[in-house]
N, C-alpha and C positions, 0 to 999 in steps of 0.2 A: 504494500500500500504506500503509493505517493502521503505521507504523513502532511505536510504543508498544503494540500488540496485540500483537508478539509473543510466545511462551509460550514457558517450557519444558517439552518433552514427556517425554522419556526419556534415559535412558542407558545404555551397554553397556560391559561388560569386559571381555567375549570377544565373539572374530569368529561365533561360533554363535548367540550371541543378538541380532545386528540383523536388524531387521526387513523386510522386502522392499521395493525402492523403489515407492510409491504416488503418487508425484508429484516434480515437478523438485524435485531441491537444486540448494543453492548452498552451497560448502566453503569453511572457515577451516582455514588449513594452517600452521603457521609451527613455529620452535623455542621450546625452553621459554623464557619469560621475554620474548617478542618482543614482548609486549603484546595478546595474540590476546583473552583475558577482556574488558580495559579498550577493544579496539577494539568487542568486539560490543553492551557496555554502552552505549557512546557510539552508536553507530548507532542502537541503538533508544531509545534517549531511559530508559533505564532502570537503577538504580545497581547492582543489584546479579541481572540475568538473569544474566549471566555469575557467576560466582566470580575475585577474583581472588585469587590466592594471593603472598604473602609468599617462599613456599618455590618457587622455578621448580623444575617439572619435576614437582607435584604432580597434576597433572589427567593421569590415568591411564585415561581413558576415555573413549568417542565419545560426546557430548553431541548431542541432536536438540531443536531449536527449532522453534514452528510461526508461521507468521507466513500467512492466507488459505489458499489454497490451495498452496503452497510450502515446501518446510523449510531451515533452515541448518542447516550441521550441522558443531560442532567438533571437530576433529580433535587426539588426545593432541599435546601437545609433543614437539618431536624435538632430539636432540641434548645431554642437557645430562647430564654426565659424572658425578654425583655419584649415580649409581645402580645396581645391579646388572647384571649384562652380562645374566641373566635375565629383569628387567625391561624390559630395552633391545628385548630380544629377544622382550619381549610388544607392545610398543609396536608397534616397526616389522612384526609381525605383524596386529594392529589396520589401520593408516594400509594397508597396501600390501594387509589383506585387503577392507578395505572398496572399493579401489579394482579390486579385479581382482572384483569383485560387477557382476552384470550393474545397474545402476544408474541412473537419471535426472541425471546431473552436467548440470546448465546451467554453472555455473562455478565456479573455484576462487579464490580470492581467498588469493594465497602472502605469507605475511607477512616482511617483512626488514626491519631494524632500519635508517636511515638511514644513523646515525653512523659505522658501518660497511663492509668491504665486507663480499658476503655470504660465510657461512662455506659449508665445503664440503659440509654437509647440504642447506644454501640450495639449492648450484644443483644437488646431486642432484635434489632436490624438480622444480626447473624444469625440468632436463634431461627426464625423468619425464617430467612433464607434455605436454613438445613431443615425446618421441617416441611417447607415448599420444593423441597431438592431442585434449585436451582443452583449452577454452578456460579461459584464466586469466587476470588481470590480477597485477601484483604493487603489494604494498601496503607503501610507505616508514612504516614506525612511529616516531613519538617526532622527528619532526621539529620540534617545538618546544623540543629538548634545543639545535637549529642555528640559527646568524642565515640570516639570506634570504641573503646570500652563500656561507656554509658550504653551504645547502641546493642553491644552482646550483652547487656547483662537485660536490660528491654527485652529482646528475644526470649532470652530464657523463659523470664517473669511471665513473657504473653501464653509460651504453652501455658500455663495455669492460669492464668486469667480468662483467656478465651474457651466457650465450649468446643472440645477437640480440637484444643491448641493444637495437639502435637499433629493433627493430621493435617490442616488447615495451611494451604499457600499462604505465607506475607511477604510480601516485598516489601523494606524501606526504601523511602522515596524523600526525593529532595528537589524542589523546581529551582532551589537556588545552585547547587553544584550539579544537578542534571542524573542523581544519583537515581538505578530503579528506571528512568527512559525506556534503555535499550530491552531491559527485560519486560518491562507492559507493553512496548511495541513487539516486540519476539511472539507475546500471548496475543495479541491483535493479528498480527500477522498468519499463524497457526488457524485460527477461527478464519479467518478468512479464505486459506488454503483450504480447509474443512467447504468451508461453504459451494464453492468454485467445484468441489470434487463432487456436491450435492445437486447440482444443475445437469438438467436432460444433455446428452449431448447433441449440439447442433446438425441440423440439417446441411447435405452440400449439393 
């Protein structure tokens, strides 16, 4: 995949206006402020596809990105307390309606902040995810805030933090040293070849 083609397509703020899935996604999922804008900018080589906001908890909408024949698609922030129990409540209406949507998810890519353990929206999210068996990897953000020692002793901690840490992909990730890129474009790339090998073959 050309990574720098990718496009922003559309967005939505209500669960009525997405659109039907017309080919595999692939989801960004985290809480507000987890770095989800600044990881998608960094992946596609681009400053400002994503938005990122100043204000966590401002991206209030499901974001669709087109990248070939495949979409990403960002999902609102969750979690962050400084907003209406109303709005909270259109949020987690968003996130959990788009997921119960008969859909194409190739994967979800759950964002968690390193520094951290994860908070308890975190492993909702995860919990979720493993009893919907949708594939996910989960993605360590801001691991350049940690030394290489702080970052292995993190690891350790998250197998037991997380339910089935120890079976559970995470990649650390860094949009400021670029740390983690090469390896979530690696797992884009793979889904993609997947998908390619999933198409009738043409007619000549």
């Amino acid at each position: 995949m050309n990574f720098q083609q990718v496009r922003f397509e559309t967005s939505f703020g209500r669960l009525d206006q997405l659109p039907p899935s017309q080919m595999p996604e692939l989801v960004f999922a985290g809480r507000s402020n987890v770095g989800k804008s600044s990881l998608i900018n960094k992946l596609f080589s681009q400053k400002s596809l994503a938005r990122v906001s100043a204000t966590p908890g401002k991206t209030a909408t499901i974001n669709f990105f087109r990248g070939g024949q495949m979409r990403f698609v960002d999902l609102p922030g969750y979690g962050y307390a400084k907003v209406s129990r109303q709005e909270k409540l259109r949020w987690a209406s968003l996130i959990e309606g788009y997921f119960a949507q008969d859909r194409d998810i190739r994967l979800v890519f759950s964002l968690v902040d390193m520094r951290h353990p994860p908070t308890n929206d975190d492993l909702m999210m995860i919990e979720f995810l493993i009893e919907s068996e949708l594939p996910f990897v989960v993605v360590l953000t801001k691991a350049d805030k940690l030394s290489a020692a702080q970052q292995r002793k993190r690891l350790e901690e998250l197998e037991q933090e997380l339910p089935y840490g120890d079976q559970i992909t995470v990649i650390p990730f860094s949009a400021v040293t670029g740390l983690g890129v090469e390896a979530l474009r690696e797992i884009i790339n793979e889904i993609e070849a997947d998908r390619d090998e999933d198409l009738p073959p043409q007619e000549t």
